[in-house]
C-alpha atoms as a printed R data frame, in Angstrom:
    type eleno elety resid chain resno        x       y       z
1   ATOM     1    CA   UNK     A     1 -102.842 -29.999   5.926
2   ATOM     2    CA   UNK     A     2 -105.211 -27.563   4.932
3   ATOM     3    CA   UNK     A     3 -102.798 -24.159   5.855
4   ATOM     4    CA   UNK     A     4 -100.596 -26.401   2.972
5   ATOM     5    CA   UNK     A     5 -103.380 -26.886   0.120
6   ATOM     6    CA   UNK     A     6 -104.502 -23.522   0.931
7   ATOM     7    CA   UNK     A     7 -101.027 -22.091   0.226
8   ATOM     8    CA   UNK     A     8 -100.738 -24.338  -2.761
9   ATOM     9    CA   UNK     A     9 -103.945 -23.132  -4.394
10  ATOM    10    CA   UNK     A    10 -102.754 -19.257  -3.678
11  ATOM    11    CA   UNK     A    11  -99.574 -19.969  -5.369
12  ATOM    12    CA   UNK     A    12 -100.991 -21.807  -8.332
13  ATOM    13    CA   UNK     A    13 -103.435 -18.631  -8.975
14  ATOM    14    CA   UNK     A    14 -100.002 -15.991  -8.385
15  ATOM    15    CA   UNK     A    15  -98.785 -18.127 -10.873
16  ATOM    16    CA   UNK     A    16 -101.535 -18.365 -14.036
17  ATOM    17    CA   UNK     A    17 -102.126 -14.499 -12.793
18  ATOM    18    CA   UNK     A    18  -98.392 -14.035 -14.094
19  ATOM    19    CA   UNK     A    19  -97.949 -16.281 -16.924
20  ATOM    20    CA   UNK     A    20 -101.375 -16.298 -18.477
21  ATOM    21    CA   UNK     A    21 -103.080 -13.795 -20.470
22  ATOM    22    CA   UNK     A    22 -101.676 -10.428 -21.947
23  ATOM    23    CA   UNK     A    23  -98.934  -8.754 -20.504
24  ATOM    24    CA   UNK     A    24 -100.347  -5.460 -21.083
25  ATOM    25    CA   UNK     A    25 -103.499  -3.554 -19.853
26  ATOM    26    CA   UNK     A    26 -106.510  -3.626 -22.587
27  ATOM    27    CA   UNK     A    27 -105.719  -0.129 -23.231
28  ATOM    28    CA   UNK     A    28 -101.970  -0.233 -23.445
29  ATOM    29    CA   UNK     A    29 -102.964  -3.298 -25.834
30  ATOM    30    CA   UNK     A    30 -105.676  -1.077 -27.793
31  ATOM    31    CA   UNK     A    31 -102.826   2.244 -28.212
32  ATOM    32    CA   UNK     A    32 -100.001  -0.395 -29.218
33  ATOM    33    CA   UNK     A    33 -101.931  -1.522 -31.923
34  ATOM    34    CA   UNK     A    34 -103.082   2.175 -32.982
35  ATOM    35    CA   UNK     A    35  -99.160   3.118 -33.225
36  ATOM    36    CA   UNK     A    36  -98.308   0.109 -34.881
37  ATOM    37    CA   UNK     A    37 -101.213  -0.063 -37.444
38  ATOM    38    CA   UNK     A    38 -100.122   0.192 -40.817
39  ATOM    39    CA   UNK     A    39 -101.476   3.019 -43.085
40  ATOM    40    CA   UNK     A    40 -101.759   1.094 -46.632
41  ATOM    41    CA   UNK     A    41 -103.370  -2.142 -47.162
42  ATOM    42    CA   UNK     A    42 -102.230  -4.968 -49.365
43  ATOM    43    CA   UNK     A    43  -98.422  -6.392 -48.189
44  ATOM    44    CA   UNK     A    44  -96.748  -4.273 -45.123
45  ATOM    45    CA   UNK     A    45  -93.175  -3.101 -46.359
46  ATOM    46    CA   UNK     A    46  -92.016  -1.440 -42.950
47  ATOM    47    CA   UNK     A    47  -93.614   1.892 -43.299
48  ATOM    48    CA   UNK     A    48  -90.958   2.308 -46.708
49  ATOM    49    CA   UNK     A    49  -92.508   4.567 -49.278
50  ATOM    50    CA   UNK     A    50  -90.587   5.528 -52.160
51  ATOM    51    CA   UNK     A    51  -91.340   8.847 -53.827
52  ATOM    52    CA   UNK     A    52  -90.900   9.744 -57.490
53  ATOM    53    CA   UNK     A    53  -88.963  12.908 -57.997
54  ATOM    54    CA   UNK     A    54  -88.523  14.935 -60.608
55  ATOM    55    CA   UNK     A    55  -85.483  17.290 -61.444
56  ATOM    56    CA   UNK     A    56  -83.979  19.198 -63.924
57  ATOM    57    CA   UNK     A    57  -81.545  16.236 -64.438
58  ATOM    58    CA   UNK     A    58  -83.888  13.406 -64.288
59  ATOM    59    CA   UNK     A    59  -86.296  11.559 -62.097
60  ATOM    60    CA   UNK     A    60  -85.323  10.050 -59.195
61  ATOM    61    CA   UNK     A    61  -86.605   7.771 -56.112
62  ATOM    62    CA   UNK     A    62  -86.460   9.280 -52.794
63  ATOM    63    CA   UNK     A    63  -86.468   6.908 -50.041
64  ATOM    64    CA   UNK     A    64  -88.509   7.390 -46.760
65  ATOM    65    CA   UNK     A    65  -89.539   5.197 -43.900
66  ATOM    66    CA   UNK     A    66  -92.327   5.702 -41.436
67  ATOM    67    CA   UNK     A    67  -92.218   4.784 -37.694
68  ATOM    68    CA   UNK     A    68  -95.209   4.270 -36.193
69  ATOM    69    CA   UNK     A    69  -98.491   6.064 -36.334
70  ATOM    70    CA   UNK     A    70 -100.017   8.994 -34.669
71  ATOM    71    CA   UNK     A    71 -103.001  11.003 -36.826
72  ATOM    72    CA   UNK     A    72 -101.917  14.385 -34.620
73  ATOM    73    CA   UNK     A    73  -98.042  13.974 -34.229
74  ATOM    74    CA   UNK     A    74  -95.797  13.155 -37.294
75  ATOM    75    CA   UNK     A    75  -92.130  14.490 -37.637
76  ATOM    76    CA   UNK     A    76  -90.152  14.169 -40.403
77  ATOM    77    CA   UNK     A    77  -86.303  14.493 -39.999
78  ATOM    78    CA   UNK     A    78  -83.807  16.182 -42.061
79  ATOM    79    CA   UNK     A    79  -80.463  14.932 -41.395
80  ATOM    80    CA   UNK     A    80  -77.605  17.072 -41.533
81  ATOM    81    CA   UNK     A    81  -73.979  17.273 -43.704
82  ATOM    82    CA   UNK     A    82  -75.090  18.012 -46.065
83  ATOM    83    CA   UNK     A    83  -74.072  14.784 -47.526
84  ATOM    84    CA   UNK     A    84  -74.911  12.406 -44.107
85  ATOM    85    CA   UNK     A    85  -78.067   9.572 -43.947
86  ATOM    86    CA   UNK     A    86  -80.736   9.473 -41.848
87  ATOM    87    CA   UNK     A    87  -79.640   6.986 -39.754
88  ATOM    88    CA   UNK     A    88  -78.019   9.307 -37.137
89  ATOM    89    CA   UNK     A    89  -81.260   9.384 -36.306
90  ATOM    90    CA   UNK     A    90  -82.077   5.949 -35.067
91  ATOM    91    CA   UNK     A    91  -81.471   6.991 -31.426
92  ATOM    92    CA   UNK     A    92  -85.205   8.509 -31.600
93  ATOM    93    CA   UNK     A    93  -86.332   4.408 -31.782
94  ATOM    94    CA   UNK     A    94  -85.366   4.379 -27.948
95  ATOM    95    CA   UNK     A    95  -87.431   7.838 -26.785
96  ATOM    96    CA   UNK     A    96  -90.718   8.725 -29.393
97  ATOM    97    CA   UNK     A    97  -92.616   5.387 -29.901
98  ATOM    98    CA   UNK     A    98  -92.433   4.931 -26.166
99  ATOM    99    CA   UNK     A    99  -94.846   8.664 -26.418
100 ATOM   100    CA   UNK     A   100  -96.729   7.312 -29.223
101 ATOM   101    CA   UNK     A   101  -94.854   9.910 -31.351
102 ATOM   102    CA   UNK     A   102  -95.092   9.264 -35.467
103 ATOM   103    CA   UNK     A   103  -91.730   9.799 -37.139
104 ATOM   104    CA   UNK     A   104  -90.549   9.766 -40.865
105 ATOM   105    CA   UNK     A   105  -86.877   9.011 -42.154
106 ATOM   106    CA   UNK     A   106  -85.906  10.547 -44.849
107 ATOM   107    CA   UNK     A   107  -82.364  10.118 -47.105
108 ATOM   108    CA   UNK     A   108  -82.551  13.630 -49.483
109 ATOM   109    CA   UNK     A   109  -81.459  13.133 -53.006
110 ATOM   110    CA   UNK     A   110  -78.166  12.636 -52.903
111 ATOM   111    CA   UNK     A   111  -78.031  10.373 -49.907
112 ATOM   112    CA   UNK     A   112  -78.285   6.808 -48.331
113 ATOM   113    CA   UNK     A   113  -80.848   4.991 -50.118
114 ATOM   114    CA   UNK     A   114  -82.446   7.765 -51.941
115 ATOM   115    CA   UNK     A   115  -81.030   8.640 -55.756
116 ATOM   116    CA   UNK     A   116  -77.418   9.714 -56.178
117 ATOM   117    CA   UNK     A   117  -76.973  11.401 -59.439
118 ATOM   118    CA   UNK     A   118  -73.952  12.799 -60.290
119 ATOM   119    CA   UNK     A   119  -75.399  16.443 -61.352
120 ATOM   120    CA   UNK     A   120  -73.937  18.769 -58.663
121 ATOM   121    CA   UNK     A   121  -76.289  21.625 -60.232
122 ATOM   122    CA   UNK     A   122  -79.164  19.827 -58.100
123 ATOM   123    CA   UNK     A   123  -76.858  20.366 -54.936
124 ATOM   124    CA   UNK     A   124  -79.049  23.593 -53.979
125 ATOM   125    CA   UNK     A   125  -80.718  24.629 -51.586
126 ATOM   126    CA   UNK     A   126  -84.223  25.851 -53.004
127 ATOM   127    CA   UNK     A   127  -84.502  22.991 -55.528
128 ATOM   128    CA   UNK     A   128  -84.148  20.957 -51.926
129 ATOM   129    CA   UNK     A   129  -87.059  23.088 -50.377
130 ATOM   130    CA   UNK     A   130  -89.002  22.253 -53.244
131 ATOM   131    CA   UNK     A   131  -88.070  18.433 -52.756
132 ATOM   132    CA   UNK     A   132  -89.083  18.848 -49.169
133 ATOM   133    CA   UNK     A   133  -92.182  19.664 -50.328
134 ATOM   134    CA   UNK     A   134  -92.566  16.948 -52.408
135 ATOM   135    CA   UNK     A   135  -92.118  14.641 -49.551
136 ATOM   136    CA   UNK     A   136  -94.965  16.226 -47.833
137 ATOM   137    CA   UNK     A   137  -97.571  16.355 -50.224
138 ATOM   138    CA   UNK     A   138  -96.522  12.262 -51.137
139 ATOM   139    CA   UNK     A   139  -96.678  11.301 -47.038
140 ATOM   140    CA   UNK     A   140 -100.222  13.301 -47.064
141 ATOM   141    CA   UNK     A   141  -98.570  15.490 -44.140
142 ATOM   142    CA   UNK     A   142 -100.135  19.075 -43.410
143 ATOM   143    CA   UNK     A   143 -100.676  21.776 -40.640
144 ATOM   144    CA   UNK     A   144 -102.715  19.281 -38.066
145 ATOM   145    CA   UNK     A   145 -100.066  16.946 -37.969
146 ATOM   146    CA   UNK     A   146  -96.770  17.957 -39.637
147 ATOM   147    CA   UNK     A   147  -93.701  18.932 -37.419
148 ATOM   148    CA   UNK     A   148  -90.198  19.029 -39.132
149 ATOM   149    CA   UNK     A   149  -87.135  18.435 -37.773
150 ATOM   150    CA   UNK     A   150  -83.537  19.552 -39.199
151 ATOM   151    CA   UNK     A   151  -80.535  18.681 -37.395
152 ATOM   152    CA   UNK     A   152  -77.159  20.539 -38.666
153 ATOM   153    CA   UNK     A   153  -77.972  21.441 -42.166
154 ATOM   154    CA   UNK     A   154  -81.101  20.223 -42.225
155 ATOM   155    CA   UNK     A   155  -81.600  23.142 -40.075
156 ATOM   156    CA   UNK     A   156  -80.698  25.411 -42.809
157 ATOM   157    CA   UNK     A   157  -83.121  23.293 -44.853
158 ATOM   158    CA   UNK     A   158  -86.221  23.353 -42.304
159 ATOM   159    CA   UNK     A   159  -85.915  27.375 -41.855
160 ATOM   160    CA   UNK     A   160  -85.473  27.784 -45.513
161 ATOM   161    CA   UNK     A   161  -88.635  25.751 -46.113
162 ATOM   162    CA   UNK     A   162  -90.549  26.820 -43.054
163 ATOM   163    CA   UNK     A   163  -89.990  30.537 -44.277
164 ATOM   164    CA   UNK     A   164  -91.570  29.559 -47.888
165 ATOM   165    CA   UNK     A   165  -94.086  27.118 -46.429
166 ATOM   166    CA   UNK     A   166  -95.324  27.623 -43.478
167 ATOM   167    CA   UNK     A   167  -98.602  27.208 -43.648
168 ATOM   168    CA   UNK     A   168  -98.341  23.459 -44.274
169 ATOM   169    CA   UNK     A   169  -96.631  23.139 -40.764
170 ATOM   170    CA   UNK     A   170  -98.320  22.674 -36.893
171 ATOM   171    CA   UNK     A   171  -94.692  22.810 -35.528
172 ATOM   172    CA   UNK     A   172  -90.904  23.604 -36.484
173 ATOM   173    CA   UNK     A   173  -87.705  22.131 -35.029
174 ATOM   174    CA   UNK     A   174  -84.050  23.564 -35.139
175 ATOM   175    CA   UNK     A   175  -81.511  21.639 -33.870
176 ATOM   176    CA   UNK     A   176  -77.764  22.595 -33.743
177 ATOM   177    CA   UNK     A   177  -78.218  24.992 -36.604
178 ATOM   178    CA   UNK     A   178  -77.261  29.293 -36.585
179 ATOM   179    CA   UNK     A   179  -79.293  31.005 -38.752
180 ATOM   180    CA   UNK     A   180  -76.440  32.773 -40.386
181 ATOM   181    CA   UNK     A   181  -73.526  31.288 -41.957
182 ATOM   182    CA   UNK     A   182  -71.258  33.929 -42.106
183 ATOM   183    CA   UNK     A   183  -72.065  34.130 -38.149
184 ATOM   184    CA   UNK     A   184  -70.947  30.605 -38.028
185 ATOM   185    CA   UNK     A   185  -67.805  30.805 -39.960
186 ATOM   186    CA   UNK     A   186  -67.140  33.886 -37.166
187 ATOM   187    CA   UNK     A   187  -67.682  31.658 -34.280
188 ATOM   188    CA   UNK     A   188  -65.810  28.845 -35.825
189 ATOM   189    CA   UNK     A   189  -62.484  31.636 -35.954
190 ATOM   190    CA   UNK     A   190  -63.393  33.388 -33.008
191 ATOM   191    CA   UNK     A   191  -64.243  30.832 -30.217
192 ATOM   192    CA   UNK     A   192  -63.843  27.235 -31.685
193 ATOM   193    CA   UNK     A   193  -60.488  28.044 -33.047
194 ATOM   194    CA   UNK     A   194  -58.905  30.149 -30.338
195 ATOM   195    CA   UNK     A   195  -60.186  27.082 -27.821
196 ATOM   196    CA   UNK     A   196  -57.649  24.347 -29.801
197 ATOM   197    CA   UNK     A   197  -54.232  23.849 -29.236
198 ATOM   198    CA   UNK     A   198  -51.922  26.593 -31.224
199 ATOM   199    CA   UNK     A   199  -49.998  23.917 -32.653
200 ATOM   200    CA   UNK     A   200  -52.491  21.691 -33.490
201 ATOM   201    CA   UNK     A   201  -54.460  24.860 -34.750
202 ATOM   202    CA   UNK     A   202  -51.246  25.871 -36.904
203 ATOM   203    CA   UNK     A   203  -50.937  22.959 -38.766
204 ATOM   204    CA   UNK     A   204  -54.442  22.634 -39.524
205 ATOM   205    CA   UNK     A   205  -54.821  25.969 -40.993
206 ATOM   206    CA   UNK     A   206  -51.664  24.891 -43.218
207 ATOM   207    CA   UNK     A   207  -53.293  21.747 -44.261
208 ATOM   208    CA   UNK     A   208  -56.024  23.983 -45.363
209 ATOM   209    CA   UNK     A   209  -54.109  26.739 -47.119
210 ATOM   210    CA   UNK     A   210  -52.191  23.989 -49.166
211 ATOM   211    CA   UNK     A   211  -55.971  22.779 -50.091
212 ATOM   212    CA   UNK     A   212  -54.593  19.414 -48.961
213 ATOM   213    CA   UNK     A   213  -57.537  17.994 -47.169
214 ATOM   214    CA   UNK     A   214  -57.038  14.181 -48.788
215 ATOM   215    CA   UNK     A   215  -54.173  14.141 -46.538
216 ATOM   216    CA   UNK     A   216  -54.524  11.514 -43.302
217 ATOM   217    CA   UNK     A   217  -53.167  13.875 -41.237
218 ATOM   218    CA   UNK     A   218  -55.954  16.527 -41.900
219 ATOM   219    CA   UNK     A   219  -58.437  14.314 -40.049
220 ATOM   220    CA   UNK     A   220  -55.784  12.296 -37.752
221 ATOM   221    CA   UNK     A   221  -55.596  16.348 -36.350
222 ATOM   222    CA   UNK     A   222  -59.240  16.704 -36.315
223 ATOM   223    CA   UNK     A   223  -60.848  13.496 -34.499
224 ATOM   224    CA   UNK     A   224  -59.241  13.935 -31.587
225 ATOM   225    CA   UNK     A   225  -58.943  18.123 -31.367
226 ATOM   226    CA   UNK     A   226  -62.040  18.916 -32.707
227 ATOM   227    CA   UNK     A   227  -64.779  15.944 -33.672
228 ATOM   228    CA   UNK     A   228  -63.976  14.457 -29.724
229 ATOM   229    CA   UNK     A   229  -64.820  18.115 -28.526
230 ATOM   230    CA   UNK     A   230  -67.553  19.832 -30.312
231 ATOM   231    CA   UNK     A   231  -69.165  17.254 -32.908
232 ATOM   232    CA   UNK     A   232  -69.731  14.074 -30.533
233 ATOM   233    CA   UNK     A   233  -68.128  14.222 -26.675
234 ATOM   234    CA   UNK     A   234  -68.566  10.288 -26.594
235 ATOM   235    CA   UNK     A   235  -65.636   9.058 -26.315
236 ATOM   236    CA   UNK     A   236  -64.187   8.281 -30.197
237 ATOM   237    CA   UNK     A   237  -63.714   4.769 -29.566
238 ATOM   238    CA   UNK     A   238  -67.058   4.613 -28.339
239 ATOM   239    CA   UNK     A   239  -69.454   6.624 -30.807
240 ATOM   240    CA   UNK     A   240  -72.669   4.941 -31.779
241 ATOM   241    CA   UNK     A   241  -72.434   2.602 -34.825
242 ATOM   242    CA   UNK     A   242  -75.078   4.240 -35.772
243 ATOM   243    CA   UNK     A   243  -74.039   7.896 -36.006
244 ATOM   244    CA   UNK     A   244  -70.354   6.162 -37.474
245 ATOM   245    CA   UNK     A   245  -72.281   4.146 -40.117
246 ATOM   246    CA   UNK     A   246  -74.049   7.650 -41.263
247 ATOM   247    CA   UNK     A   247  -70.918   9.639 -41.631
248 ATOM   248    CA   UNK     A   248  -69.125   6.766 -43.476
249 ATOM   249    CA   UNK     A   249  -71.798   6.995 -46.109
250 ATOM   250    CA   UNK     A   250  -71.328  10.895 -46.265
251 ATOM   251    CA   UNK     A   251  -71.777  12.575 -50.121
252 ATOM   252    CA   UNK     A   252  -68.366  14.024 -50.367
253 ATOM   253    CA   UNK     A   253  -69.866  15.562 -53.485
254 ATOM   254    CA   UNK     A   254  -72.712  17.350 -51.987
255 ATOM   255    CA   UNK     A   255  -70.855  17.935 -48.741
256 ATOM   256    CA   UNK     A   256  -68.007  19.876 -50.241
257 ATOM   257    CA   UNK     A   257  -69.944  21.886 -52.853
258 ATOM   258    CA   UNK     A   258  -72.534  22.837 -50.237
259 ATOM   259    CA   UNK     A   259  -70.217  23.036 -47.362
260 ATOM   260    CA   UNK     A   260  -66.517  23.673 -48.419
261 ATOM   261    CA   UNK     A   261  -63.755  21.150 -47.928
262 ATOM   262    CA   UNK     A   262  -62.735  22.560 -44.512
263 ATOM   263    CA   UNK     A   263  -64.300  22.145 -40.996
264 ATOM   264    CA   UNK     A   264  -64.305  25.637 -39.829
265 ATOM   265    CA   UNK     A   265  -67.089  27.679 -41.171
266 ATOM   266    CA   UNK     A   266  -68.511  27.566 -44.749
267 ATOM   267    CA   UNK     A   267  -66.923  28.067 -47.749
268 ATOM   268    CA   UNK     A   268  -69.354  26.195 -49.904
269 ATOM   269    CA   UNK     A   269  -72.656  27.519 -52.036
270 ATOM   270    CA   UNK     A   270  -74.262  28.147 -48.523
271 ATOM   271    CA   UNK     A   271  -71.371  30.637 -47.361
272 ATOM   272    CA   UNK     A   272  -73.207  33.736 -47.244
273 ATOM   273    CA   UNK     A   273  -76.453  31.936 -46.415
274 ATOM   274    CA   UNK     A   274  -78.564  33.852 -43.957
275 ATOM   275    CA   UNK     A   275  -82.085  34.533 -43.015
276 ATOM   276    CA   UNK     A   276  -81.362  36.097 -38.879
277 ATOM   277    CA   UNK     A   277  -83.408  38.790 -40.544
278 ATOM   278    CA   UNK     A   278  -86.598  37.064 -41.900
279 ATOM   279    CA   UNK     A   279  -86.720  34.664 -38.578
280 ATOM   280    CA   UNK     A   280  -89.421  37.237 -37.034
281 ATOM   281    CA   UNK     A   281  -91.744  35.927 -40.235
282 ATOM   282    CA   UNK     A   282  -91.954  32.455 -38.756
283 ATOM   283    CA   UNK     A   283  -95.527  32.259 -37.324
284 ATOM   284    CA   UNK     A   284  -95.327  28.455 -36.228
285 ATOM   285    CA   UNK     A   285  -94.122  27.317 -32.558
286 ATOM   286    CA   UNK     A   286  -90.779  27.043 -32.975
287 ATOM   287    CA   UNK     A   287  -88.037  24.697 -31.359
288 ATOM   288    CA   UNK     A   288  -84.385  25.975 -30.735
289 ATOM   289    CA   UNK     A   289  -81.973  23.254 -29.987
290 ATOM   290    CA   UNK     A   290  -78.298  24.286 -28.632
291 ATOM   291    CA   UNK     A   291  -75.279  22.762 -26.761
292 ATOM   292    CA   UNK     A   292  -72.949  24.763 -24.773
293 ATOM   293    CA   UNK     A   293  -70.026  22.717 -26.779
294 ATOM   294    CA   UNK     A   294  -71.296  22.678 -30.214
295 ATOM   295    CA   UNK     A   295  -69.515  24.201 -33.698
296 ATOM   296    CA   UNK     A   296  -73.008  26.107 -33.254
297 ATOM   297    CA   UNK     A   297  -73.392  29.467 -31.270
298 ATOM   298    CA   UNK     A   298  -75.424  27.846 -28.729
299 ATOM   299    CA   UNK     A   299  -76.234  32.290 -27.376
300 ATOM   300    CA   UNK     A   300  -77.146  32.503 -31.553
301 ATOM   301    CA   UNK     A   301  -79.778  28.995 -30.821
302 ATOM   302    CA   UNK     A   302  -81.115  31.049 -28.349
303 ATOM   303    CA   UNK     A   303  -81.782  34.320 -30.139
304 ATOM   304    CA   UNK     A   304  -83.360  32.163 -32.981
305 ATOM   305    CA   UNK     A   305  -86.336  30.779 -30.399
306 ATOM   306    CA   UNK     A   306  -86.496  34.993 -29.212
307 ATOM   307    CA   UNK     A   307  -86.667  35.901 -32.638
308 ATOM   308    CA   UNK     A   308  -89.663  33.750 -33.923
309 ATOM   309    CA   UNK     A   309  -93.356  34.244 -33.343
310 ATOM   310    CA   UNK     A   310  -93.562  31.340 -30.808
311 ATOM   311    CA   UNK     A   311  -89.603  30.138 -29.761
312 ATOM   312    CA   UNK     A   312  -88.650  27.665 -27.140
313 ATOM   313    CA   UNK     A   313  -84.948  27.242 -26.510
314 ATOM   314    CA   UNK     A   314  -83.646  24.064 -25.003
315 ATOM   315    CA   UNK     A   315  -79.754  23.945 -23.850
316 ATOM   316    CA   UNK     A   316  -77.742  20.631 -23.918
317 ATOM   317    CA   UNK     A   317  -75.427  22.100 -21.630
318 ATOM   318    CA   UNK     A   318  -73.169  18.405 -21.839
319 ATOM   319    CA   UNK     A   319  -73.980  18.239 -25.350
320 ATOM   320    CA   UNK     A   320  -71.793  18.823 -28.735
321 ATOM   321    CA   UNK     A   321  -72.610  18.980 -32.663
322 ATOM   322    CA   UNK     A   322  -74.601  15.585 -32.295
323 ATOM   323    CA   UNK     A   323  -76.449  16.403 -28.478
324 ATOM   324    CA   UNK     A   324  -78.976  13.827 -29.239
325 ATOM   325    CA   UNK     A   325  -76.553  11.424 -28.661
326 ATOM   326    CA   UNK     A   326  -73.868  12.925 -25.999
327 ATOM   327    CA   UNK     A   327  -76.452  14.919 -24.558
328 ATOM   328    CA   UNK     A   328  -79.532  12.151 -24.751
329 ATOM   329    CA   UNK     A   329  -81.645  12.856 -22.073
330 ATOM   330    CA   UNK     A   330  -82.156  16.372 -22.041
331 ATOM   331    CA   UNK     A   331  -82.070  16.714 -25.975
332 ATOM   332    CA   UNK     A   332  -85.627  13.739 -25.878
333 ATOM   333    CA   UNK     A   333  -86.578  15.245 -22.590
334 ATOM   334    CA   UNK     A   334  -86.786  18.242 -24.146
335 ATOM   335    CA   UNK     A   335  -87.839  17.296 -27.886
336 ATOM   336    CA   UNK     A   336  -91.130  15.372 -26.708
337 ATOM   337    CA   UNK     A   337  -91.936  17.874 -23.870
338 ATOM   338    CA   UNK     A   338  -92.138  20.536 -27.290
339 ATOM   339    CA   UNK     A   339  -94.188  18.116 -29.370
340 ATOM   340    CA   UNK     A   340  -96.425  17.553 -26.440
341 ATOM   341    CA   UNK     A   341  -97.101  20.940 -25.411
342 ATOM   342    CA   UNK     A   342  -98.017  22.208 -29.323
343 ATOM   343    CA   UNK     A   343 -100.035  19.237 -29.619
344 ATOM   344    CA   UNK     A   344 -102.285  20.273 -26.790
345 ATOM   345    CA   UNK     A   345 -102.298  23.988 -27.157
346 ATOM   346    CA   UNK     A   346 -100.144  24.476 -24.704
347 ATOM   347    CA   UNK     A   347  -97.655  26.235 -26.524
């Protein structure tokens, strides 16, 4: 009787030990709270801030949205297109808060939330450095804490503005960007092209020629030949909703004047873009993202992170166009193991 009320009593204390109280040590408590504490006082929107811009064709809102909070670590993204919204970028919900990493969405004029005029004279790329800066100066962001991210374009954006300012950055990220277009429109002919089906690669180029890119079959050729392959290697019928819910939103405005119409190379306002030259000016630990199958020179990623002051080059050697997604792991693995080591003065 008393082995059976002694068992009783342990199992009764196992069980309150389990049930009651927090579920997480005092300090994991304390730093959950830090990450999650909000920055403004008065009613809690979600971290939104809207900033006022102002252009040579009016003033518009720029949307933003901050997740979490760290006073040493705070990356703002630049999404790529040009054209897409930031919401690619929700796959960085599942790696950085779990490091206590601060992060900033961002839509650029033009895109998802943020103002959508109709002036394709503000589709350039210095008035968007100058909007970049904008951003920072509004979100209070400088050279303790500010690292910037641009995936795709928004590489082209985060050089551009990390080559002007500089000193208002601690760190610098490029993902899946060549710091040359006419270098990309080369690999595009050279290697992309020359890996497709002849065929397939025939009647593409006549598509093109005939400047008949509205036609179904232009992307019913594409999606499976050349999206499946070097944009996303998920599966089609698989992507992530929401990498598909970003590119159905895509500026075909800004995306074509910037861009071109067609999917190899550059034929846009940023086809002779190209500062390989001026990358030895960038003084700030540095970030080179590549993937052995991306529309991106991933030997070009690497002699980006050579070229700079302080480069790092990471390889997604599964990874495509979007490695953050069909590449997670390493791409996160990688990306926080960066922040990390420049936050500590490591690197």
């Amino acid at each position: 009787m008393r082995n059976l009320t002694m068992l009783f009593f342990t199992l009764f204390s196992l069980f309150f030990a389990c049930t009651d109280g927090p579920t997480v040590s005092g300090d994991a408590a304390s730093a959950l709270q830090t990450y999650f504490a909000p920055q403004d006082a008065g009613i809690q929107n979600g971290g939104i801030k809207i900033i006022s811009l102002k252009t040579t064709g009016g003033d518009f809102n720029l949307w933003t949205k901050r997740f979490g909070n760290n006073p040493r670590i705070k990356v703002l993204l630049l999404q790529g297109g040009p054209g897409a919204t930031h919401e690619y970028f929700e796959c960085m919900e599942s790696f950085l808060p779990a490091e206590g990493i601060e992060f900033i969405y961002y839509d650029q004029l033009g895109t998802g939330f943020s103002g959508k005029p109709s002036d394709t004279t503000l589709w350039d790329l210095p008035r968007y450095v100058e909007e970049v800066e904008t951003v920072r100066q509004a979100l209070g962001l400088n050279n303790s804490n500010f690292y910037l991210l641009g995936h795709s374009w928004g590489g082209i954006l985060a050089m551009q503005y990390a080559l002007k300012y500089q000193d208002n950055l601690k760190g610098l990220v490029i993902s899946n960007m060549m710091a040359s277009c006419p270098e990309y429109g080369k690999y595009a002919d050279d290697v992309l092209a020359k890996q497709m089906d002849p065929a397939v690669l025939a009647e593409i180029q006549k598509i093109e020629a005939a400047g008949d890119f509205a036609n179904p079959r232009y992307m019913e050729l594409l999606m499976p030949n050349f999206y499946a392959k070097h944009i996303c290697r998920i599966p089609l019928e698989q992507w992530p909703e929401p990498m598909t819910r970003s590119f159905n939103q895509l500026n075909q405005s800004l995306y074509v004047t910037m861009q071109g119409p067609s999917e190899f190379g550059i034929s846009g306002k940023l086809a002779n873009w190209d500062v390989k030259a001026e990358l030895p000016g960038i003084r700030v630990p540095t970030l080179s993202i590549g993937a052995t199958h991306d529309t991106m020179d991933p030997g070009h990623m690497k002699g980006i992170a050579a070229a700079v002051q302080k480069g790092r080059f990471l390889l997604c050697p599964s990874g495509s166009h979007m490695c953050m997604w069909d590449d997670q792991k390493i791409y996160m693995e990688g990306l926080i193991s960066f922040l990390k080591d420049v936050d500590s003065g490591k690197f």
